[in-house]
C-alpha positions in Angstrom: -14.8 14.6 21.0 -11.7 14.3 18.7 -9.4 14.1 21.8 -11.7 10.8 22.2 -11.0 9.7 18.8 -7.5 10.2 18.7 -6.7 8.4 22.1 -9.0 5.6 20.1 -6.5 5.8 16.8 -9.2 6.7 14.4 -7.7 9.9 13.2 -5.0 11.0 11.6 -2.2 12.2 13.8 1.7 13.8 13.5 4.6 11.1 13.3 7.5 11.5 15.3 9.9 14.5 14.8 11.9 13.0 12.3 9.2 12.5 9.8 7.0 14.9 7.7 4.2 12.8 7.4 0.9 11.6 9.3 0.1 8.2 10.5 -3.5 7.8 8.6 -5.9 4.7 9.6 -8.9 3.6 7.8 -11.0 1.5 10.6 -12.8 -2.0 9.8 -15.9 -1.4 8.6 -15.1 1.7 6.6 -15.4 1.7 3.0 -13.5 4.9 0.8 -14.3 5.5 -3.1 -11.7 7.1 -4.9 -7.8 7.8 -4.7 -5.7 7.9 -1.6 -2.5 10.1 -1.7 -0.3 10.5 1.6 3.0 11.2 2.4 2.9 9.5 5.9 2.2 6.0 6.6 -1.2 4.6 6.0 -3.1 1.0 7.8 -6.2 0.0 6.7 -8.3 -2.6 7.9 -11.3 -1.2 6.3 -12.2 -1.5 2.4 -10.4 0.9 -0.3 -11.5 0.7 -3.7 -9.4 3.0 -5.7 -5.7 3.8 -6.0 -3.4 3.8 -2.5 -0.3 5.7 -2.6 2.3 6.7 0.3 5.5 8.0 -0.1 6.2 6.1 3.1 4.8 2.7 5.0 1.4 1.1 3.7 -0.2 -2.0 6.0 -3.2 -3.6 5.1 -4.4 -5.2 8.1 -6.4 -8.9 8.0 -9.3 -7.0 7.9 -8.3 -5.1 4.7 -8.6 -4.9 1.4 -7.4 -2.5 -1.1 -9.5 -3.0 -5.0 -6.8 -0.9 -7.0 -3.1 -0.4 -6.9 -0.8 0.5 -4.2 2.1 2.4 -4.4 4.3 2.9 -1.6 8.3 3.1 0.1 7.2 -0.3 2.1 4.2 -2.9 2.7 2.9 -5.1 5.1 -0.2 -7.0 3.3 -1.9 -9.0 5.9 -5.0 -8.4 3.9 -6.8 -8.6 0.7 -5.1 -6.6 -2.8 -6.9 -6.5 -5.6 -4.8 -5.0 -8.6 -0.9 -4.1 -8.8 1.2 -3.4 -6.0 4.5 -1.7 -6.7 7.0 -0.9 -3.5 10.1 0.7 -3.1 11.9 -1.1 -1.0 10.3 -3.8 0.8 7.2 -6.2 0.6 6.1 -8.3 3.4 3.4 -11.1 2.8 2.4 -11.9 6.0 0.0 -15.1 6.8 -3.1 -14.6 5.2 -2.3 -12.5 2.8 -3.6 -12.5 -1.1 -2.6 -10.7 -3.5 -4.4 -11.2 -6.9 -2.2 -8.5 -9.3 1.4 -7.9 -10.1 4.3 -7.0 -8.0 6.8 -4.9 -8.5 9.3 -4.5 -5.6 13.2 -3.7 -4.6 12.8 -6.9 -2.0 10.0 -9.1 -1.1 9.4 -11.5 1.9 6.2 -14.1 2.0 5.6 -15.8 5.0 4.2 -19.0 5.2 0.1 -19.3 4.1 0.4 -15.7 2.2 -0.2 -16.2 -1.5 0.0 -14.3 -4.9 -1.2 -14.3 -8.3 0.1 -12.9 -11.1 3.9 -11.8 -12.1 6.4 -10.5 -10.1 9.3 -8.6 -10.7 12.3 -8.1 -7.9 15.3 -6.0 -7.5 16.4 -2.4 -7.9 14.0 -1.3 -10.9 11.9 1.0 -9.3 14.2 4.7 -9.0 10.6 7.0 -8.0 7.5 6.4 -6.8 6.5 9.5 -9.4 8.6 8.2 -12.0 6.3 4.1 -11.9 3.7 6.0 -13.8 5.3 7.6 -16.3 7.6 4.5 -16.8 4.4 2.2 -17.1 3.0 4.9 -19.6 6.0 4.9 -21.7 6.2 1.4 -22.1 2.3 1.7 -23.1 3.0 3.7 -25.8 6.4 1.7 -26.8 4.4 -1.8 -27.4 1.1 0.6 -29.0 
């Protein structure tokens, strides 16, 4: 049965040699509460509401949408986000993608018919995906 799943991509298998991490995919149709955490790459096409975060590659597929904020190394947002979206290295709006939250990313790349609202900031401000947090907190408690 999982030998059937896995030649079907719906579980989570190992990268190539060179990597530590997992390729994870959330199907259409599938719908996760809660927090994701990975340090492989992860698609979704289904629905996530709750935090994404990937010390590696996160795509959200047409299909997808992701109601909370995504932290990853890189993106491709073909889908729907729904909250901030903070990237290490590179974002890539591709056609249709919205994004209704802030970005925060090293470079960015929107294709023609993607969209985005809210603020965005660009260039080498991000040092650790660990470190977003506590930066964001600190800066809470600078303004409080």
């Amino acid at each position: 049965m999982f030998e059937q799943l896995k030649n079907k991509g719906v579980i989570s298998r190992p990268a190539d040699a060179s990597s530590n991490g997992s390729i994870n995919i959330i199907g259409a149709g599938t719908v996760i509460e809660g927090e994701i955490k990975s340090n492989g790459d992860i698609r979704i096409d289904g629905t996530i509401r709750g935090s994404v975060t990937s010390k590696a590659k996160v795509v959200v597929g047409t299909t997808g949408t992701v109601e909370g904020d995504v932290y990853c190394q890189n993106a491709d947002i073909s889908g729907v986000v729904k909250g901030k979206t903070t990237v290490m290295e590179m974002l890539f709006l591709k056609s249709p993608a919205r994004i209704n939250g802030d970005i925060q990313t090293g470079k960015l790349v929107v294709e023609v018919g993607a969209s985005f609202t809210g603020n965005c900031s660009m260039g080498p401000v991000i040092k650790d995906i660990k470190n977003a947090d506590r930066s964001t907190e600190k800066l809470a408690e600078k303004t409080a």
